[in-house]
N, C-alpha and C positions, 0 to 999 in steps of 0.2 A: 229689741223686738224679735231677733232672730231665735232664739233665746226661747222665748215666749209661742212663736209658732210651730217648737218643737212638740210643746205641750198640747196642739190642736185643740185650742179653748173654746170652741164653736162645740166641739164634740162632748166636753168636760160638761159646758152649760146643759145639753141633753140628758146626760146621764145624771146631772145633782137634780133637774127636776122632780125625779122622782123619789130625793134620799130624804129631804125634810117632809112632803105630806106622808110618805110611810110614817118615819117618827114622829107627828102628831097621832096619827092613829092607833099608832103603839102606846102611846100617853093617854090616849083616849080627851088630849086634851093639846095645850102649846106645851109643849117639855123645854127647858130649861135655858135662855139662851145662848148663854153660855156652851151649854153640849152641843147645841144646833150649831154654833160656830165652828167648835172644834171638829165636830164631825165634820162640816162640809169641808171645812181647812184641810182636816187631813185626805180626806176624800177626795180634793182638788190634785195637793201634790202627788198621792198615789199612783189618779187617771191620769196626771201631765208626765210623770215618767215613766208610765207603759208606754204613752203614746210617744215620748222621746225615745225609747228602744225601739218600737217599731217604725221609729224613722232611722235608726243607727241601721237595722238588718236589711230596709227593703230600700235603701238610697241605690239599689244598683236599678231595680224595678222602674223606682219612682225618677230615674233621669229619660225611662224609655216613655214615660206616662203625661202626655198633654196637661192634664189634670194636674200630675205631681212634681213637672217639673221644675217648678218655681220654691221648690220646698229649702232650707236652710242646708240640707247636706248635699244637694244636688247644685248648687249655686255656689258652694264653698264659702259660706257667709260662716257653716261653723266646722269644724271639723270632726272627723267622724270620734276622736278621742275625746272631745270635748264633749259631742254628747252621749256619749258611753258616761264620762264621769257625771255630769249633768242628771242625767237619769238615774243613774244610780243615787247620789247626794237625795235626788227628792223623796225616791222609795224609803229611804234612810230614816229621811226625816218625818216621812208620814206613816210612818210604820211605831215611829218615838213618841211622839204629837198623838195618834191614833192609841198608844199604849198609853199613854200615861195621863191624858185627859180624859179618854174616852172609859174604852178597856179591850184587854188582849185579846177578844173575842173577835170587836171588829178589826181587829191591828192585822189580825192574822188570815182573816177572810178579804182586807184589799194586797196584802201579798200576796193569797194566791192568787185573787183575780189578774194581778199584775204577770203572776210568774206563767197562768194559762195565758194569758192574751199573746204572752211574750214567745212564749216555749211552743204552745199546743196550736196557736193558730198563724201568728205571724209564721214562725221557723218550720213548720211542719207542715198545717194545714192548706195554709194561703196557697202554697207553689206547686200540691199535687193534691187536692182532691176540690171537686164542684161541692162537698158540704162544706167546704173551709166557711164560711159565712154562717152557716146550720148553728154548728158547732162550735164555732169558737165566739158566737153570740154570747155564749155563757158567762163570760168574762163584764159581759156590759150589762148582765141582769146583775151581779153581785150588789150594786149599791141600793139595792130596796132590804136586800139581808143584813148588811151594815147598818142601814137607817134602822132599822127593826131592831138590832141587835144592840147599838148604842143607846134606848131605852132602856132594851129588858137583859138585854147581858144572856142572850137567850135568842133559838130563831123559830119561831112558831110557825105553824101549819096557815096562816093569814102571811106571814114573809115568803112561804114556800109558794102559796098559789100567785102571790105578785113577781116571784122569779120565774114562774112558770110564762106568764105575762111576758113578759119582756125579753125573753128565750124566745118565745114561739116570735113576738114583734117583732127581731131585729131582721130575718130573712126578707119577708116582704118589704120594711123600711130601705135593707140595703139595696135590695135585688131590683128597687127600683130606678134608684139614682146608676146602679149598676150598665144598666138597662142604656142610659144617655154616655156612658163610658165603656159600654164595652169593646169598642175597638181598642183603646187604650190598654184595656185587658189582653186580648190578644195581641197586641205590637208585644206586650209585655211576657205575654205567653205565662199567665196568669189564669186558671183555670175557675171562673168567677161562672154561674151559671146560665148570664145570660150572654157569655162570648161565647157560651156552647151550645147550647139548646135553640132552637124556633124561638121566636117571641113566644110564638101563643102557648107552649111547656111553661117557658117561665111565668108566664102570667095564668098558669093553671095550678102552680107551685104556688106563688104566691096569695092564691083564692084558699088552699089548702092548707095555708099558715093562718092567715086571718082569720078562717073561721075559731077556731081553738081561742085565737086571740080573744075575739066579740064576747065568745061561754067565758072565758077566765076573767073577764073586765066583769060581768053582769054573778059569776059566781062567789067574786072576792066580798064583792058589798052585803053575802049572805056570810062569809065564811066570820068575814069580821062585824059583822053584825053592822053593818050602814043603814040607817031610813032612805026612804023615796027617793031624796033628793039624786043620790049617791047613784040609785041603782038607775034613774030614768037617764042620767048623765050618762052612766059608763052605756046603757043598750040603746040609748039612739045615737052616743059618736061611736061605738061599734058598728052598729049597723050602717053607719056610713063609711064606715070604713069599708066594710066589704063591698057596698055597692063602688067605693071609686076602684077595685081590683078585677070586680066583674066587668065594670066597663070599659076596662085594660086592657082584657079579652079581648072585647068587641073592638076597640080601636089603641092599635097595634103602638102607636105611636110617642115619639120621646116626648112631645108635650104631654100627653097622658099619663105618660109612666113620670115623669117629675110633679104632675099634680099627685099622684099615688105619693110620694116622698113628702110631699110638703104636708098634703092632712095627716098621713102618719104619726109627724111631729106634733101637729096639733092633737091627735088622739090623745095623744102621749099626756100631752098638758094639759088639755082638759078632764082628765079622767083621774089625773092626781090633784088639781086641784079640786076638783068636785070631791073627791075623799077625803080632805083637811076641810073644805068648808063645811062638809056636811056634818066633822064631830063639832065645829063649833058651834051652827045652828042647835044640835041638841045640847049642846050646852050653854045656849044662851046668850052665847057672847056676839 
């Protein structure tokens, strides 16, 4: 099990949410099951061993961190070599898995998500600058280009506006759970934006990501041509989404800022499955 919580599989389930209703949408219909196996397969072990490297680099952080302390390299349940090779075997293998089921398209777009997450935001990002989150979000929109891509072997202008989506999401998702840990950040001396800024910055920051977010939910259903269903889903859980950021404003507080986190995830989920049921309704199924 130690093993297994290298991979932070709570995190994994998040980001595969969105890789199968892309690739319906891209099929314009259910694709393959097969493909849909192999892609999430490979797409599992990919996200589980960035996330094992980013427990190999930040085990010195994550022993100062309430939050992280209980993690497999901070407890010595594994050792730090162990999950270097660990991590590495998975990328390996989901990079193989990803080639030779899928195709080298998306083989090669979850290496680099891997190699940014790993390089640009863990090693770089995280330790000196308040975009570290912004920016190294990028790495957690990749799997809607993958699912896109393991259809059409190709990433279209409907894959780009759904990474755009999920880029802009990830700041206010994070910055909110942030928000209930930011002392942790600073014991850590972790420059996270809201161990630095007033609450009500970061909760102006985060009004300022979600708007983007609400237009890209409500734009994509036109880009890929979605019916009704699609587009009333994605602009009233946008718009609630914004309203739980504005009210974040108004009250300042860690219950607040973790109900922000928690509909986040649900935006998340509702808005991708509203996009796969809505090709099926028009197709009858």
């Amino acid at each position: 099990m130690a093993f297994v919580a290298l991979t932070k599989p709570r995190i994994i389930e998040l980001l595969l949410v969105s890789t199968v209703p892309t690739m319906v949408v891209a099929q314009r219909g259910l694709p393959s099951v097969w493909l849909m196996i192999w892609t999430v397969v490979g797409g599992t072990l990919a996200a589980g061993g960035a996330n094992a490297y980013n427990m190999y680099v930040d085990r010195d952080i994550d022993a100062l961190m309430e939050r992280t302390k209980g993690r497999p390299l901070v407890t010595g349940e594994v050792a730090p070599r162990e999950a270097l090779v660990f991590a590495t075997v998975l990328e390996i293998a989901a990079f193989g898995l990803l080639w030779s089921a899928v195709n080298l398209l998306s083989a090669v777009l979850a290496a680099s998500a891997c190699a940014f997450y790993v390089i640009v935001y863990t090693i770089w990002l995280k330790r000196t600058s308040k975009q570290n989150i912004v920016i190294g979000g990028a790495a957690g929109a990749v799997p809607v280009l993958i699912g896109w891509s393991a259809v059409t072997n190709s990433i279209g202008i409907e894959a780009l506006v759904l990474f755009a989506l999920m880029f802009m999401w990830t700041p206010p998702h994070f910055w909110a759970l942030a928000i209930k840990y930011a002392d942790d950040y600073r014991a850590a001396d972790v420059p996270m934006l809201p161990a630095l800024a007033a609450p009500r910055t970061t909760a102006n920051q985060m009004i300022l990501y979600t708007v983007p977010v609400a237009v890209l939910g409500v734009v994509f259903g036109f880009v890929a041509d979605l019916g009704w269903l699609y587009l009333v889903v994605s602009a009233v859980s946008g718009a609630v989404f914004l309203w739980h950021t504005v009210t974040l404003r108004n009250d300042l507080s860690v219950g607040r800022a973790m109900k922000v986190f928690s509909y986040s995830i649900t935006y998340v989920t509702l808005v991708f499955a509203a996009m796969a049921v809505d090709i099926f309704v028009a197709n009858g199924v």
